[in-house]
N, C-alpha and C positions, 0 to 999 in steps of 0.2 A: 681511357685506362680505367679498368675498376677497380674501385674504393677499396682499398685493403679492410679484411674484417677486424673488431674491436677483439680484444681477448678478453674470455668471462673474468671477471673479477671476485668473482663468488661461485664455490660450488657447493652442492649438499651432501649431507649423506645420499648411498642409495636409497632408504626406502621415504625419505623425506621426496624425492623426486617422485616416486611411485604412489598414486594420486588413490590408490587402492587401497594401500593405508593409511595414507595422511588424509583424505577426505576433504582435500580446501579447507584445510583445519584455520588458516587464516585469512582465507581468501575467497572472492566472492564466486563460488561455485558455477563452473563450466557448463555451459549447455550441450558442450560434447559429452560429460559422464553423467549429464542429469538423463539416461535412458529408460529408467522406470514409469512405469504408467501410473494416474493420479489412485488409482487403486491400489497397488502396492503400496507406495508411499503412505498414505492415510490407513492401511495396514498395520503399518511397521511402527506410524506415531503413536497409532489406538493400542498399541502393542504392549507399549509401555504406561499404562494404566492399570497394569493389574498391581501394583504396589500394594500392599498390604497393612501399609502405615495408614493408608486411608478407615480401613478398618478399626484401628487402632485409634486415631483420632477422634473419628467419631463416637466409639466407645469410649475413650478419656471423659468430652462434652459432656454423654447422657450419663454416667455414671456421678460427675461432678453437679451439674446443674439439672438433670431431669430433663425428662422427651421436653416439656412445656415452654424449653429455654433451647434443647440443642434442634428441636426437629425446624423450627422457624428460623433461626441462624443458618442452617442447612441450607435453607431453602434462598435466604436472601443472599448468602454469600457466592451459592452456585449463578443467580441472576449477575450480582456484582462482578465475579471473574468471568462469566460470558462476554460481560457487555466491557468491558476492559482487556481481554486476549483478543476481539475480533481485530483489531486495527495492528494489532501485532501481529497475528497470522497472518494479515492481509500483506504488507508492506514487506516481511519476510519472503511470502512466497512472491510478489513481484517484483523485488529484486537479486533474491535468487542468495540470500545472508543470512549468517546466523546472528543469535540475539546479541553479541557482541556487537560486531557490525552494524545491526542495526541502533544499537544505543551509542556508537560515536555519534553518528550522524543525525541523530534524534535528541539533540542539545546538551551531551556531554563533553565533547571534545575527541580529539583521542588518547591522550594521558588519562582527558576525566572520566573515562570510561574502565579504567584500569582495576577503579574500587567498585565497579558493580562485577565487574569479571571474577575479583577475588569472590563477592560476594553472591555469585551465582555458583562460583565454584564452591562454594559453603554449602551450598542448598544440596547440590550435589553428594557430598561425601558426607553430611550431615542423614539426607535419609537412605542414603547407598550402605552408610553403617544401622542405620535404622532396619532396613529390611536384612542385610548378615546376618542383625541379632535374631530375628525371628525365623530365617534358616536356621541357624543355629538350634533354637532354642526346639523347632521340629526333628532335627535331626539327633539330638540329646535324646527328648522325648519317645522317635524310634527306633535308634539304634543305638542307645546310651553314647552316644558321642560326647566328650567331656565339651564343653562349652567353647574353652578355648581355642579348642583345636576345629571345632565344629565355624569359628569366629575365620580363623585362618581357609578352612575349604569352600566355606562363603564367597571368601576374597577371592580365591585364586585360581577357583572354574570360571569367571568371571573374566580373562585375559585374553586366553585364546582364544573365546567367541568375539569377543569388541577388535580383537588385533585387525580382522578386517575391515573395521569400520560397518556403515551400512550393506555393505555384499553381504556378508553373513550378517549382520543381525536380520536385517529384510527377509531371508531365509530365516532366520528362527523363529519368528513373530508368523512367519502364516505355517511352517507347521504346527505349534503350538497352538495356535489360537483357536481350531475348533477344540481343541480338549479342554482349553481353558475356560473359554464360553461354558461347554456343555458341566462342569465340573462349579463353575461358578453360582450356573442361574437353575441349576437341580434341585439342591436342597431347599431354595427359598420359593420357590414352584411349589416345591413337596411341600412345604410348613403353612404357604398359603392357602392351597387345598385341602388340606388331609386335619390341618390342626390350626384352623383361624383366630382361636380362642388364644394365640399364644401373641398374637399382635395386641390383642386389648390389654395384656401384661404389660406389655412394650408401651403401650402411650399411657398408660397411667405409673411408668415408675416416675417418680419424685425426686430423686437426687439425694447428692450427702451433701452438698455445701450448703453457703447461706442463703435464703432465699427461696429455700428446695420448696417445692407443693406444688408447684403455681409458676404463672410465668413471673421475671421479673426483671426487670431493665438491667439490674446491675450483671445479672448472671447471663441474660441477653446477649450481651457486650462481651463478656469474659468468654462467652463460646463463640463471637465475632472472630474476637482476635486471636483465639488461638487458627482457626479455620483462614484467615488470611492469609496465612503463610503461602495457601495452596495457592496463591497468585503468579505467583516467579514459575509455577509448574512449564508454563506457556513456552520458559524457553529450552525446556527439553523437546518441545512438539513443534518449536520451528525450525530446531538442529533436524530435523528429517524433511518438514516443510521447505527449504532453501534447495533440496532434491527436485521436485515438483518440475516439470517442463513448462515451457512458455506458453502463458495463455492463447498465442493463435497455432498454438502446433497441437492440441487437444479441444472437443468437442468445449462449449464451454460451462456446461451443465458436469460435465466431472469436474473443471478446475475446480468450481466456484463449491461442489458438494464435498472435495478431497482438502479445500481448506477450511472450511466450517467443519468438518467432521473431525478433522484431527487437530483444528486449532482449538478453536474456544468450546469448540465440543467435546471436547476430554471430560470436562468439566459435570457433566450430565451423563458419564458412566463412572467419573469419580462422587457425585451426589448420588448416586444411588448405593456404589460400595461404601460410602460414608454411612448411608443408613441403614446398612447392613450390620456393620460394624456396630452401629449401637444398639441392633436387636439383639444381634447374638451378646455383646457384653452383658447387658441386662438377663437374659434365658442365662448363662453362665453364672452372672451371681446370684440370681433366685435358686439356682442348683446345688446352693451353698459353697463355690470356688469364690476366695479371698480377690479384692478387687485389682491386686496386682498381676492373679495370675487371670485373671476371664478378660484383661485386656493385653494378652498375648494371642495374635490372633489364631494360633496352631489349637489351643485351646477352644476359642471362638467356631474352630469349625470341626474339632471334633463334637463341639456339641450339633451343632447346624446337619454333620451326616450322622449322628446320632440318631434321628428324625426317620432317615431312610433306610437304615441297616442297624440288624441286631447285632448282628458279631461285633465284639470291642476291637476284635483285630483288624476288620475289614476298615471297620471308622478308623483307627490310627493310620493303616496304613494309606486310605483315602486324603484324609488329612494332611497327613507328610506329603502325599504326592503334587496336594493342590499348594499347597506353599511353597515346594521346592520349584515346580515349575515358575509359582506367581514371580519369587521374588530371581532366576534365574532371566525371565524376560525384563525384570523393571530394574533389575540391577547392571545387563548390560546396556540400559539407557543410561542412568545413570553416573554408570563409566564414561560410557562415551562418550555424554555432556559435560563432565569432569574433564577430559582431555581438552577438550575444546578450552574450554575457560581458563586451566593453567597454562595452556598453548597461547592465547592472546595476553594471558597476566605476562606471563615470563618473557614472550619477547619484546614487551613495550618495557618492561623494567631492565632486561639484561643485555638487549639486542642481540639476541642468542636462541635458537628455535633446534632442540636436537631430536626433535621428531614429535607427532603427536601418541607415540606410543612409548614415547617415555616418562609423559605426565600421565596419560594412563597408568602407568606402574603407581607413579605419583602419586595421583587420587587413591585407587585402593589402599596403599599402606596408611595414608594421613585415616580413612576409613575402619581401618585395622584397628588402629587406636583408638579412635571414639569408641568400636563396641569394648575395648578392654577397660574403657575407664568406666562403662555403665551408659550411657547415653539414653540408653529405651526408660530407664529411672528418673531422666529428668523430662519429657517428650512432650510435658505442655508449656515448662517454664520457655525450653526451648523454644518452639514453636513462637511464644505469644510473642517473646523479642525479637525473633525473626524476623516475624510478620510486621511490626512498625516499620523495619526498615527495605522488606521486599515492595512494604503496598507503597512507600512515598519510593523506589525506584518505577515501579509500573506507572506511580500518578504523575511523575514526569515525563516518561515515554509518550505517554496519553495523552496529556497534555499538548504536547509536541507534534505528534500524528492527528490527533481530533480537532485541534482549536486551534491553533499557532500554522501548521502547513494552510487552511483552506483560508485564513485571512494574511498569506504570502509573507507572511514574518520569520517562517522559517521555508527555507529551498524546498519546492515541489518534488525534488528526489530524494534518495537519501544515498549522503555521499561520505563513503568510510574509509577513502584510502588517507594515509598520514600527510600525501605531500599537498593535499588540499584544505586541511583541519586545523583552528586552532589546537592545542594544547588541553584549551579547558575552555568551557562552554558554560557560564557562568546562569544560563537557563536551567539543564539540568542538576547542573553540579550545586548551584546553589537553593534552588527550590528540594532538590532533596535532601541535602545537608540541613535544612532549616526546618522543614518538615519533622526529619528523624532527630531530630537535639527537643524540639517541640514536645509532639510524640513520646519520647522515654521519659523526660519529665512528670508528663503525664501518668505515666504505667510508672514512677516509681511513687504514685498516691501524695504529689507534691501540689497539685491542682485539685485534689478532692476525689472523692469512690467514682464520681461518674465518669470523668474525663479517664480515670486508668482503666476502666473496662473498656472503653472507646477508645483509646488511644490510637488503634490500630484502621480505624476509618479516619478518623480525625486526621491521620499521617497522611494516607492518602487525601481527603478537601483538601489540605493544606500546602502538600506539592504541584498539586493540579493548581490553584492559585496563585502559587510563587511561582509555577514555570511562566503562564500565562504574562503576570506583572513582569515579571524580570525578562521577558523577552520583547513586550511590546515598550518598557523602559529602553532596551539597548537596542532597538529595532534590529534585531538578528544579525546584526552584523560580528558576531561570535560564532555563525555557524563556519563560515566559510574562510580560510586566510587566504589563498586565491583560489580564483574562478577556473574550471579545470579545463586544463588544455588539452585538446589531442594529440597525442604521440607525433613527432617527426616523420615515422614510419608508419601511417598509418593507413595506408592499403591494405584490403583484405578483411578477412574475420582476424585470423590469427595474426600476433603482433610480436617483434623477438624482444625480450627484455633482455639486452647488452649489459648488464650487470650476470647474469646468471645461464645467459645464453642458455633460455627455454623459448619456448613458447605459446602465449597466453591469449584469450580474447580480452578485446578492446575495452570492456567492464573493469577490469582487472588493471590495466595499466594505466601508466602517466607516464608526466613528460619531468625528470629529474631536471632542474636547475643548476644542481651541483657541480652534475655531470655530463650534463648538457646531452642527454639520452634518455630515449625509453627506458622504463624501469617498470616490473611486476609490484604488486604493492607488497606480496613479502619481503620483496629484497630492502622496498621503501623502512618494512617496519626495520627491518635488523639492521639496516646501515646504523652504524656511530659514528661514522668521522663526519657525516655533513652537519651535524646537529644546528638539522633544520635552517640550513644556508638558503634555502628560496624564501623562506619567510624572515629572516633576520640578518641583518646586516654584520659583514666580518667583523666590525668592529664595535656591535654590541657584544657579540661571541667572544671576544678576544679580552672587556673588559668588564665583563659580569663579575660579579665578584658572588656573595649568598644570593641562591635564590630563595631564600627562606625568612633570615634574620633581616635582610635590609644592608645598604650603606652605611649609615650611622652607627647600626652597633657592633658590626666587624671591622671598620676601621678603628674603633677602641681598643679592640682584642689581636686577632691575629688575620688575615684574608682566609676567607672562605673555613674559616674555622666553626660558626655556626653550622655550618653544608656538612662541613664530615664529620661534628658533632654527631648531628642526628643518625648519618649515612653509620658510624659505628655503631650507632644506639640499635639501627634498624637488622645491621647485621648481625649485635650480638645478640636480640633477642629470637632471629633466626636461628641462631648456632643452642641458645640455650635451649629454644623449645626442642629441637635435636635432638640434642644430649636429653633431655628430660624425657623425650617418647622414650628413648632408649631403655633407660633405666626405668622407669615403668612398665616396659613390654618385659625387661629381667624381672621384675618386684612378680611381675603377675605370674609368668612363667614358672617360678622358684615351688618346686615340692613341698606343699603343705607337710608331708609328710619327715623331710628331710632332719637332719640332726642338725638344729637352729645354735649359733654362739651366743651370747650373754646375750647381744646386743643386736635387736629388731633389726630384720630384713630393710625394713621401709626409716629405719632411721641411720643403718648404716649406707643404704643409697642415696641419704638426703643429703648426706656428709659429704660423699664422695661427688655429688653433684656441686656440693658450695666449692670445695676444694677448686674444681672444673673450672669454675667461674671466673675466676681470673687469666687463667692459661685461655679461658675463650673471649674476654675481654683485650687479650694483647692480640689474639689472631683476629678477632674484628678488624681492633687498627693497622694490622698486617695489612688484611683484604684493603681497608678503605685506603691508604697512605698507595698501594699497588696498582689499585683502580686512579686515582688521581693521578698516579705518575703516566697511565696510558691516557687519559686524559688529555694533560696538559699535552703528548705528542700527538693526538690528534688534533686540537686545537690549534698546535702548531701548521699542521699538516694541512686542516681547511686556510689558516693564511699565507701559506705559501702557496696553495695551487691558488687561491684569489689573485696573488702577487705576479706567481708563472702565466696566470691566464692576461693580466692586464698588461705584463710584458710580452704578451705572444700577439694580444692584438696592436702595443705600440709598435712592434717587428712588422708586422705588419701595412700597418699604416707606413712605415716608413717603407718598405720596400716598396707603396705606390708611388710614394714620393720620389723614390729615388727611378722608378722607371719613370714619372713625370718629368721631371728635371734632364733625363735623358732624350725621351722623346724632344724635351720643346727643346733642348739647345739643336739638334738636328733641324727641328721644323726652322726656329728661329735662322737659322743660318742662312738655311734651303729657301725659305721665302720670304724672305725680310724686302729683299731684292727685289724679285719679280714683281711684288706688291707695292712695293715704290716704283715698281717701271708702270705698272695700271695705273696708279695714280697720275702720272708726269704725262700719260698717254689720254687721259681722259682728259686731264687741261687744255691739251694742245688739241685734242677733238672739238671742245666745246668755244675754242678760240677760230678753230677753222672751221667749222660750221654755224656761222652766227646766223644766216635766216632760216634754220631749220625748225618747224613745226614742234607746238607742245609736248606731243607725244615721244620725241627723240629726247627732246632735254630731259621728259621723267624717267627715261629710261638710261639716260646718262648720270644722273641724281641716282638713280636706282645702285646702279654698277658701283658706286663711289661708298654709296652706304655700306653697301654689301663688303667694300675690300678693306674699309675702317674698323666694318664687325670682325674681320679676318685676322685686322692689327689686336686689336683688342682682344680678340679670345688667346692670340699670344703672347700678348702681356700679362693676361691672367694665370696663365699656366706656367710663365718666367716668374711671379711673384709670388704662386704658389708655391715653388720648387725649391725659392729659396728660403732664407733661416736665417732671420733678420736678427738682431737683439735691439729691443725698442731703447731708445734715447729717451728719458723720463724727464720731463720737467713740469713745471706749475702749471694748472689750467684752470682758469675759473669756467666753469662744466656750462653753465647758464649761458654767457656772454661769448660764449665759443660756439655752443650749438644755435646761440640767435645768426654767430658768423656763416655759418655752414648754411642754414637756410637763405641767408641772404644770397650767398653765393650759387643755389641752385635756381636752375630755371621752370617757372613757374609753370606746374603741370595744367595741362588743359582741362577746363572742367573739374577739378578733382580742390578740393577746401584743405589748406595745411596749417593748423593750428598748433600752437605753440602754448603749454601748461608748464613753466621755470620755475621748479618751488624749490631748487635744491638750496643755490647760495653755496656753494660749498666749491673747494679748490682741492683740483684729484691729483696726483702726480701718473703723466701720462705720456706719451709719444703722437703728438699734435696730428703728422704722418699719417703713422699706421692707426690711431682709432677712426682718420677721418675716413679712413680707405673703409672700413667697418661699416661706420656709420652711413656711409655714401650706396655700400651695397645693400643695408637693411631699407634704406629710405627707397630705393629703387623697386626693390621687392615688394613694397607697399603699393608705391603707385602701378608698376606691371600687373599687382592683384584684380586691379580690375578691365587690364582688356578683354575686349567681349563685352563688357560692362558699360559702355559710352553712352545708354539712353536713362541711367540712372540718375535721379538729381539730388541726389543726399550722399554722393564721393566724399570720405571725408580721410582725412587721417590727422591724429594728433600725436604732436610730441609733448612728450610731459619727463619731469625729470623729479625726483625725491629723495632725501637723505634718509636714511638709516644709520645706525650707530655706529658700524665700522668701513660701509660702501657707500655709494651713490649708483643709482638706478636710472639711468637714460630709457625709455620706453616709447615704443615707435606701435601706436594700433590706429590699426586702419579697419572699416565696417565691409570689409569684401567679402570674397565667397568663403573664406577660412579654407582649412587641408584635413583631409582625412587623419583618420589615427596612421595610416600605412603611411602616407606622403608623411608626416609631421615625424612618424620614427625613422626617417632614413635621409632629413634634409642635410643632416651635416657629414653625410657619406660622401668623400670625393667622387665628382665623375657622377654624379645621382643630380637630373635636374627633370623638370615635368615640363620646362619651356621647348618648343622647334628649334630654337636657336643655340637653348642652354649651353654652357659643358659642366655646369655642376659645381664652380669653387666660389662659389659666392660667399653661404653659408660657413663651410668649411673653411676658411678663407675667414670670415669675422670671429669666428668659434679660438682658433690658430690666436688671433690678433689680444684676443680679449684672455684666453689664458698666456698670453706669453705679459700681460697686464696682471697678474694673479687674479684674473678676476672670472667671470661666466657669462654664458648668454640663455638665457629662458627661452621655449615657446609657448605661449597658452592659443591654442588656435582648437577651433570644432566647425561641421563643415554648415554653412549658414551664416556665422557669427563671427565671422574677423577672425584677425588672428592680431597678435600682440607680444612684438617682440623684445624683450630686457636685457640691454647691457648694463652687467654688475662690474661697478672697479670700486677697488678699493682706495678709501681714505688716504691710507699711505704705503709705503713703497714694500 
């Protein structure tokens, strides 16, 4: 009969199934849609390098600190992110993950990965609104487009190119890119050729800050750390890199050239637009434009095709044309690394994933906002705090991939689905926490001028440090919470996840404990009802109280009152920042020219925000009091199906029981008889044939064996079947088990030593423990046939109190049992003997909890094995 199929338990939206838009937005990318060749890909990464912030940046440097301080930070910072993105490219593109992915499994956990995800999705919409503004501000500049509105068409051309993910942007990056190239590397062709003299300007400007002339450490430092930010770039170019085909299905001079070029190679067409960016600043402010506006880079390069073309109009509209393109290609990177990142933030925090095209939407608007509140105005303070905290996330990645995998302290793969991950990974999570608390201290001038310039290396030694220490302190045993099983069903490439009834490659899946099924790792992330049942036990689940505050100080107050403390705190300052874009996006909106009342636009919105404040302070506790009530019925819900499951396999068990008990009263019936007529017949043979040869009587001896093993195996199966209630009385444990030995016959060859240390009086059923104890001592010495030319047989009993049991222990030094034999001894009907039938185990396991008490095995195959009967003290 075949197996009735499971019913999905989960389905998606459509275009979440449709792999066209969602792009494995959380999952580890298919080698069925990775069809691109290594040159497309390394295309599409280099695609996204035409940003223009880079311009920008490096113009901030040399205007602040002079060529003498920014052009050698350039140079050492493009070395430093080389030699730090190679082992992220690498590990991204061979296992086929974006940078999320790869930082679970690279010592953060998968919760502890939740805060680089926010924080990657920062970098993201931090300079996605960085380049808006400078669309913007080209489009103001060509076609008087008011700012705001120019702020808005930024954003929202920007949608329908990323809606397809990589399909279209891949197309838009190669038509693009020769125009971008040829449009790029012209003017600075042209200024090199035609007008050299303008580069000697360039390394001899000085700077405005302190220090300016000359080179000087402190200023050194301060154009370090602004420039470190570019470090985190790496995981916009492995969100394309994870595309990449398998390195034996491609020549392997493209893999190895399509990940170097588009990994930590970015970095070396972003070092030279960095230096661009500060020639043209410099030529812009010698031209007398004011330092705010020569580092906008539309400005920047109408001077640059200034050089080539006389018309003002051709230069503007050349200008326009190279910016809208530049920031049109870097901006739908930037989205679409946006998606990603609020896609894995959101469904580890909400268990809830409604497409990657709706954190898209997401990212842009949170972007919206930054250019409305000014952002390209603050673009270095930004930047320099960034960057403490981007360089100690990369120096624990690195840390992790360089140092920690090749001395096997962390797993030689990298493993990112949830059902095999702790929670938190105290190598990552804590080496960069410690780092970046370090670090900001530092930059806020609390350690002195030198440390706050450096801050920003300093973060990074300091995580690479703490990863290393903190990992080889916990010997990695943080990376992994169990060892990862193959699927049930796991023939084939393709594998069905019975949760969502798709189907995925074998990368991609595991095996749910919960529900005792394949499962895709997105259904792993969204599930909420098992909360993480294969790694914790129902009844830690069931009696966790804060996981925040502790026991001690929520049993003062209220249970779990600190938890949804913070859970309101965390919601309301969701709901408020909200409310507050909102009213900022009105403040900004509102017609300067408009007929204004008494009372200020931005003080009559502040008002009506405190007002807010409250009414969003009780819908917090709405949400959280609502969220807690699903909660607690899921909780209930994982201990009832634990409950259903433990009563479906004692249903079980009994229903062997109850076909045992039937068979043997039949057997019993049917050959009790005959088996006594063998017996009465083989007496009366061995009485009538008294001068027959050796060879008849071992074969009469034989027969006899043989119909008493007959008796015996159904008396075991008439004892097994039935359902005794033990008779409990006093038993000195010691003085009972010296009886029991005394009473067995002394095995041939084999040593039975006896270790009484208990002293102690069990209340027991004399009976049935001996019947127990008779079959483990059996099993000891049956351990070693086959074994008869060994001269060290040994087996000891030893016996020990503990404070509420005694401990009866039977080890013997035989061959010991497999992991497979030792997990299925107390299975009825399971025996590895010719003769077995298997109720031996089962059978003492029965005897000793109907005792309240258990039986151990510690056995490994070489080593004994060493069996413990627990009974309790008392009744």
């Amino acid at each position: 009969m075949d197996t009735p199929q499971l019913p999905a338990l989960r389905s998606y939206q459509s275009w979440i199934a449709n792999e066209t838009l969602e792009d494995y937005s959380l999952r580890y990318a298919a080698r069925s849609f990775r069809r691109w060749t290594p040159f497309v890909i390394a295309n599409t990464a280099i695609g996204g390098i035409s940003f223009l912030a880079l311009e920008a940046i490096g113009g901030t440097i040399t205007l602040a600190y002079g060529f003498a301080n920014a052009f050698p930070a350039i140079l050492v910072v493009c070395l430093f992110v080389f030699l730090t993105n190679l082992p992220v490219a690498y590990y991204s593109s061979r296992y086929n993950i974006d940078m999320d992915l790869l930082t679970r499994g690279a010592g953060f956990g998968y919760i502890g990965s939740t805060i680089t995800s926010l924080i990657y999705a920062t970098f993201t919409f931090i300079f996605f609104a960085l380049e808006g503004v400078i669309m913007a501000q080209a489009l103001k500049l060509y076609a008087d487009i008011p700012l705001v509105v120019g702020y808005v068409i930024s954003s929202l051309v920007i949608i329908p190119i990323t809606f397809m993910g990589i399909t279209m942007i891949s197309r838009l990056q190669m038509i693009t890119q020769p125009l971008w190239i040829i449009m790029m590397l012209a003017p600075f062709l042209w200024i090199a050729f035609d007008q050299p003299q303008v580069l000697q300007q360039w390394m001899s400007y000085s700077g405005t800050g302190a220090g300016a002339g000359g080179f000087d450490v402190i200023s050194f430092g301060l154009a370090i750390g602004v420039l470190c930010s570019l470090t985190i770039q790496i995981g916009e170019q492995v969100d394309y890199l994870r595309f990449l085909p398998d390195r034996d299905k491609v020549s392997r001079l493209a893999w190895w050239s399509a990940v170097i070029a588009a990994g930590p190679g970015w970095i070396l067409i972003g070092g030279f637009k960095i230096l661009c960016g500060s020639l043209l600043a410099v030529l812009a402010v010698s031209s007398g434009l004011s330092h705010t506006t020569a580092l906008e880079p539309v400005h920047m390069y109408i001077k640059a095709y200034g050089y080539m073309i006389d018309d003002p109009r051709l230069v503007l509209a050349a200008a326009a044309l190279f910016v809208v393109v530049s920031q049109i290609k870097i901006n739908v990177t930037n989205a679409y690394a946006g998606s990603l990142a609020w896609s894995n933030f959101f469904a580890r925090v909400t268990h809830y994933h409604p497409g990657r095209v709706v954190w898209l939407v997401f990212n842009i608007l949170i972007s919206l906002l930054l250019m409305l509140l000014g952002i390209f105005d603050t673009l270095g303070l930004v930047l320099a705090v960034y960057s403490i905290i981007a360089t100690a996330w990369i120096g624990a990645i690195f840390a992790d991939l360089v140092i920690l995998k090749p001395l096997r302290i962390s797993p030689p793969f990298v493993e990112f689905k949830r059902a095999h991950l702790h929670d938190f990974n105290p190598v990552g999570c804590g080496a960069m926490a410690f780092a970046s608390i370090v670090a900001i201290i530092c930059f806020t001038g609390a350690l002195g001028q030198l440390a706050q310039a450096y801050a920003a290396p300093l973060s990074f030694v300091l995580s690479v440090a703490a990863a290393v220490a903190i990992g080889i302190a916990t010997k990695g045993r943080y990376y992994l919470a169990r060892e990862p099983v193959a699927p049930s069903a796991a023939s084939g490439t393709l594998i069905r996840c019975e949760i969502c009834d798709h189907d995925y490659e074998r990368p991609d899946m595991a095996y749910c404990a919960f529900y005792e099924r394949p499962i895709c790792s997105l259904c792993c992330s969204l599930d909420a009802h098992c909360h993480d049942a294969c790694k914790f036990s129902v009844s830690e689940l069931a009696t966790q109280r804060s996981r925040y505050l502790g026991r001690s100080f929520t049993a003062k107050i209220a249970p779990h009152m600190g938890h949804r403390l913070l859970k309101v705190g965390g919601v309301l300052l969701a709901l408020a920042v909200v409310t507050g874009a909102v009213l900022l996006v009105t403040y900004r909106l509102i017609d300067p020219g408009a007929d204004l009342p008494a009372l200020d636009n931005d003080t009559l919105l502040l008002r009506i925000f405190l007002a807010l404040l409250p009414l969003l302070g009780i819908g917090a506790w709405w949400i959280v009091l609502s969220n807690e009530s699903r909660e607690l019925a899921e909780r209930d819900l994982v201990a009832s199906l634990e409950r259903l499951r433990e009563t479906q396999q004692e249903l079980a068990r009994n229903e062997r029981l109850a076909v045992i008990g039937q068979i043997t009263a039949t057997v019993s019936h049917e050959l009790r008889n005959p088996l006594g007529t063998l017996v009465t017949s083989i007496d009366i043979l061995n009485r009538a044939l008294p001068a027959q040869g050796g060879a008849v009587k071992d074969e009469m001896q034989r027969i006899r064996r043989n119909v008493w093993r007959c008796v015996h195996i159904i008396e075991d199966l008439l004892e097994f079947s039935r359902r005794k209630k033990p008779v409990l009385a006093p038993v000195m444990i010691d003085r009972w088990l010296e009886q029991q030995i005394a009473d067995q016959p002394k095995p041939a060859g084999i040593d039975v030593e006896l270790r009484l240390a208990a002293a102690a009086v069990v209340p027991a059923d004399g009976a049935r423990l001996r019947q127990a104890f008779d079959n483990v001592l059996q099993n000891a010495i049956q351990a070693y046939d086959g074994e008869a030319a060994r001269s060290d047989r040994r087996i000891v009993v030893s016996t020990a109190q503990n404070p509420d049991h005694v401990a009866i222990t039977v080890a013997d030094n035989g061959p010991g049992m497999t992991p497979d034999v030792a997990a299925q001894i107390f299975e009825p009907l399971y025996s590895t003997k010719a003769f077995g039938v298997g109720l031996g185990m089962p059978l003492v396991k029965r005897i000793l909890e109907e005792h309240r008490g258990k039986v151990t095995v510690d056995t490994a195959p070489g080593q004994g094995t060493r069996v413990t009967l627990h009974l309790p003290l008392s009744a």
